[in-house]
N, C-alpha and C positions, 0 to 999 in steps of 0.2 A: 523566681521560678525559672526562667529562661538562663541562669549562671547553673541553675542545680542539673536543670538539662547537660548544658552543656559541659561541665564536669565528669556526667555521668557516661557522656560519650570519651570522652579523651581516655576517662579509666575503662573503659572497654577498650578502646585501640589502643592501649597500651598492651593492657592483658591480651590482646591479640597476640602483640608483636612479639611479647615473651613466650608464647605458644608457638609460633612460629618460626622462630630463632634458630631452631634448633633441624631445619626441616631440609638445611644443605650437607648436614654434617657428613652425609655418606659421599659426598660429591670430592668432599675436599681430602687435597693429597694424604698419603697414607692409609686412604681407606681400604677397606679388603673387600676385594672382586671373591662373590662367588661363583666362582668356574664350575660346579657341579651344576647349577642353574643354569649356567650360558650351555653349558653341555646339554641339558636335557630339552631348552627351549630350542637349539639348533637341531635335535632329534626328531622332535615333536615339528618342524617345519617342514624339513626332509619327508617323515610319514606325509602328512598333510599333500605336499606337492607329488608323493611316489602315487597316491594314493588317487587326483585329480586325472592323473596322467593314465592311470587304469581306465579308469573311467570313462577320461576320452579318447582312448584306446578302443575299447568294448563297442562305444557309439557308434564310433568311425565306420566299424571293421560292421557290426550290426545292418549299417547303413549300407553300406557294397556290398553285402548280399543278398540284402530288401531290393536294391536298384538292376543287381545283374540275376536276377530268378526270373525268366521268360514266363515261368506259368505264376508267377506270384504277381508278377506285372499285369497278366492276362486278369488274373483273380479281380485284383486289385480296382482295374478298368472296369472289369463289366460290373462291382459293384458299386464303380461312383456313378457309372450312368443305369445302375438299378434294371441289369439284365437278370433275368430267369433263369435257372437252369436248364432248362428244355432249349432256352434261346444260345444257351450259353453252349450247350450241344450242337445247334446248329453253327454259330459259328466257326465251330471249333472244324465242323466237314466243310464248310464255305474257305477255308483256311488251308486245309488238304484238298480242295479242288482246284484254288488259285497256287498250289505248292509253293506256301510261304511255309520259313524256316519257324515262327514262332506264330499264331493266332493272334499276339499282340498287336503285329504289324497290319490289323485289319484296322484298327482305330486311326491310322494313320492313310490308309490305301483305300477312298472311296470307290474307285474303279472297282475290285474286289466283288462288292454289291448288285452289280452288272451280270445278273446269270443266264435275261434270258429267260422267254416265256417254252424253250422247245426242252431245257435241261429239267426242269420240274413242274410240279405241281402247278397250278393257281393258289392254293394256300399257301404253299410256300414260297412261292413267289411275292404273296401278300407279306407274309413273315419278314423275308429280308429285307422287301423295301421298308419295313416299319423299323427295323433295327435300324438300316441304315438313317432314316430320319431319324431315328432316338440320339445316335450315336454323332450326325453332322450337323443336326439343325440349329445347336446353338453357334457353329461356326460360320453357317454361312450368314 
């Protein structure tokens, strides 16, 4: 039993080997290059890389004008730290009292916040210092 085994493997690798034979034929000299093929896979590369390049073109260019828009920055702030509208109004006059070029530069300028019980209200007075802890208390 173990000769019939092992017979029956050697005529498989064989029939392999005969199947296989034949599997360098294009490699060896004389063979023919098809250059429409090299041509079209070197087309199809080109697209592919014109194509990435768009792409991250678009991002880039997306991205510096997401980072340099003074009111999209503003937007952007007061809705990570989850201002109001009405708050967002106030800021915006707390921003032309302190005559800053952009409202942005409030997030950055606690001094700002500083108005003073003689300029306004008591409510509003309460208003800004709550912003102002909305907007620094995780910093300090």
């Amino acid at each position: 039993m173990s000769s019939l085994w092992f017979s029956n493997i050697v005529i498989q690798a064989t029939l392999l080997g005969q199947h296989y034979n034949h599997l360098g034929e294009r490699f060896r000299s004389g063979a023919r290059v098809d250059v429409a093929a090299i041509i079209f896979m070197m087309i199809v590369l080109a697209a592919v890389a014109v194509i990435a390049w768009v792409c991250i073109h678009l991002f880039n260019a997306r991205e510096r004008v997401r980072c340099n828009h003074p009111g999209r920055l503003f937007n952007e702030l007061c809705r990570a730290h989850e201002i109001s509208l009405a708050d967002r109004r106030l800021l915006k006059q707390l921003a032309l009292r302190n005559q800053l070029d952009h409202p942005g530069m409030l997030f950055v300028q606690p001094g700002c916040f500083d108005i003073g019980e003689s300029t306004g209200t008591c409510a509003i007075s309460r208003r800004v210092e709550a912003l102002k802890q909305k907007i620094f208390a995780a910093q300090s």
